[in-house]
Steps between C-alpha positions, in 0.01 A plus 500: 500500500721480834370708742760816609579346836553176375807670234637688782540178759625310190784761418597493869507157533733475131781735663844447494777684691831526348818613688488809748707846379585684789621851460546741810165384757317407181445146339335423218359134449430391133167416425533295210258375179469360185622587137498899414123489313373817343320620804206669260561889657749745509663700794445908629804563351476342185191613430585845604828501295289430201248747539235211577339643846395827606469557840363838669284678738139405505406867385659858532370479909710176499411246804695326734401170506474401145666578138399442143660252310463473150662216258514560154688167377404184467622370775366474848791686726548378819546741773652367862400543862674803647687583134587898578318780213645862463405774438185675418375671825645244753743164507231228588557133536247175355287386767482157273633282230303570181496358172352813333311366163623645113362758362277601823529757776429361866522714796813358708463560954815652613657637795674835495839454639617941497303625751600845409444534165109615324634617156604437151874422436410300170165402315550154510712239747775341454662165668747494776765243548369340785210423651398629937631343735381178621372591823298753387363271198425221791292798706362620172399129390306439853292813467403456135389142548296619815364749273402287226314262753348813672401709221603355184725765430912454506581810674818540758533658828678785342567690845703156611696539125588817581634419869676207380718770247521731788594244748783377232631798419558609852678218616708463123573890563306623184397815439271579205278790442230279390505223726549296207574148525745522163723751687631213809576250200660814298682535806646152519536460172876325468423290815174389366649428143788301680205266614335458157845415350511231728185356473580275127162320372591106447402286226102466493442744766153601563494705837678485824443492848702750694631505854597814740737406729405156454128519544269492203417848394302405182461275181408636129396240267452576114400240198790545306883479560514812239216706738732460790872575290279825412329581837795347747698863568196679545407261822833439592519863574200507752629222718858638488341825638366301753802293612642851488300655729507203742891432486534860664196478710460147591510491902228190578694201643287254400674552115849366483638740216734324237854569477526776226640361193658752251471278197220297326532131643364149485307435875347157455706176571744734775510448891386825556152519255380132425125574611430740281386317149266411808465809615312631166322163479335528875417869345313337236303238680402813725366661153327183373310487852374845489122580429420574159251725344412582176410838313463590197858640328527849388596411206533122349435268758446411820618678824556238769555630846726289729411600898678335788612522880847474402442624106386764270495404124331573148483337186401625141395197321410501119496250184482193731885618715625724734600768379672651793435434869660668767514444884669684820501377873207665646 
C-alpha cells in the first residue's frame, strides 16, 4: 500500500497544464488527466437530487461547528472543501473535503458563514451553486490544519469567517440582514455567471489552477474529468468573487493588473502571457514542497495536510488516489 504522501507528490509530479482562459482579471489554467473512469462516488448535488443524503442540525439546539450527515445510498457521496449548505438555522460552509461513507451518518466540521441568523428556515439543507470564496477557504484551510495538529479537531477560526464576509461585503457594497455570505454572490449574480460562462472545461480536464490578476490564487484538483465538469461552476464562482473584489480594490503596486478582457480567450503562446503554463507549474512545485501531514479522513480516507511558507494545501486521499486536493498561496 503507497503511503498518502507518497500519492499526493506522485499526482503533483503527473500534472499537465493545458492552455490559459482568461476572462475579465481571471485565468483559468487546465489541469489535465487521463480517460473519464467511474470515479466510485457521487456529488452533493446528485446525491441530494436523488434523495440519497440528509443533511441537518446536530439536534433541535443545533451547533455551530458541525452538522449531521446521513447517506442512505449505496454510494459514498463526496462532499468538497468550502461547498456552501442552506438552510436549517444558519448558511454554513465545509471546513473539509469528505467522502462521507453509504448508508452511514458522520458528523461533518463546518463554519457558519450568516452571522446573523440562529433559527429554522427549513429542516434540512440544501446546496448552493458555489462554493466561499477562496480567500476565506485559504484562511479557513490554515486554521483547521493548525487545529488538527493542535487538538485533533478540524475546527475554523469562525470570528476571522465572519470578518472576511464583513470585510467583503463592505468593500463589494452589500448589504444583507444576515451577514450572509450567499447575499454578495446573490448580489453579483449576472457578473459572476458571465465568469462561469467563460470558464469551458477541455478535454480530460481534472482541475485547474487559477490566477488573480496574474498571480496564483489557487488550484483544485479532482480524480475524475466528470468530478470536475460537475464541481467546475461551483469553484469558478469563489475565485471570480475574488478577482471581483480585487479588480475594484486592487491598489498594491507590486501586482501589475491584466488588461480586462471582455471575452473568453486563449493566453498561452501570445506576447503578452507566455509565462503562465509556468506560472501554474512554479505553483505546483511550491505545493509538492510543502510539509505534509497525515490524519485520519472524516470519512473514507486519509486527510493529508499540506503546510508551507509560501503554501497552504489539503488533500483527501482514498482507494489508493487523490481524490481532491486543494491549495491557495498562503
Amino acid at each position: 500500500m503507497t503511503a498518502p504522501q507518497a500519492i499526493v507528490n506522485n499526482t503533483i509530479q503527473g500534472l499537465a497544464f493545458g492552455a490559459g482562459q482568461q476572462f475579465e482579471n481571471l485565468t483559468m489554467i487546465p489541469i489535465t488527466g487521463g480517460g473519464d473512469g467511474v470515479p466510485g462516488y457521487i456529488t452533493l448535488d446528485e446525491a441530494l437530487a436523488s434523495g440519497d443524503i440528509e443533511i441537518t442540525e446536530v439536534s433541535d439546539a443545533g451547533q455551530v461547528s458541525e452538522l449531521k450527515v446521513t447517506v442512505k445510498g449505496a454510494s459514498p457521496v463526496l462532499l468538497v472543501d468550502g461547498e456552501e449548505l442552506v438552510g436549517a438555522k444558519q448558511n454554513r460552509v465545509l471546513n473539509l473535503t469528505i467522502l462521507a461513507a453509504a448508508r452511514q451518518t458522520t458528523r461533518v466540521p463546518v463554519s457558519c458563514v450568516e452571522a446573523g441568523r440562529w433559527r429554522h428556515s427549513s429542516a434540512r439543507f440544501a446546496s448552493s451553486p458555489r462554493t466561499q470564496f477562496s480567500e476565506g477557504r485559504a484562511a479557513r484551510m490554515q486554521h483547521v490544519t493548525a487545529s488538527l495538529s493542535a487538538t485533533g479537531s478540524r475546527e475554523s477560526d469562525q470570528s476571522e469567517v465572519w470578518s472576511q464576509i464583513a470585510h467583503k461585503s463592505e468593500r463589494l457594497r452589500v448589504r444583507s440582514a444576515t451577514s450572509a455570505m450567499s447575499d454578495i454572490y446573490d448580489s453579483l449574480d449576472r457578473t459572476i455567471d458571465a465568469y462561469v460562462g467563460a470558464a469551458t472545461p477541455v478535454a480530460n480536464q481534472v482541475g485547474a489552477v487559477f490566477l488573480i490578476n496574474g498571480k496564483p490564487a489557487g488550484m483544485d484538483l479532482f480524480d475524475s474529468p466528470s468530478t470536475w465538469r460537475k464541481l467546475a461552476a461551483k469553484l469558478v464562482r469563489g475565485y471570480a468573487l475574488d478577482a471581483i473584489d480585487r479588480r475594484q480594490t486592487t491598489s498594491d503596486t507590486s501586482e501589475t493588473p491584466l488588461t480586462p478582457q471582455r471575452h473568453l480567450r486563449d493566453t498561452s503562446g501570445t506576447s503578452e502571457t507566455p509565462q503562465r503554463p509556468g506560472v501554474a507549474a512554479g505553483f505546483a512545485q511550491t505545493v509538492q514542497s510543502a510539509e505534509a501531514s497525515v490524519f485520519p479522513a472524516t470519512g473514507e480516507g486519509e486527510d493529508v495536510r499540506l503546510k508551507g511558507l509560501a503554501v497552504a494545501g489539503a488533500a483527501l486521499v482514498a482507494h489508493e488516489r487523490v481524490v481532491h486536493m486543494s491549495a491557495f498561496p498562503a
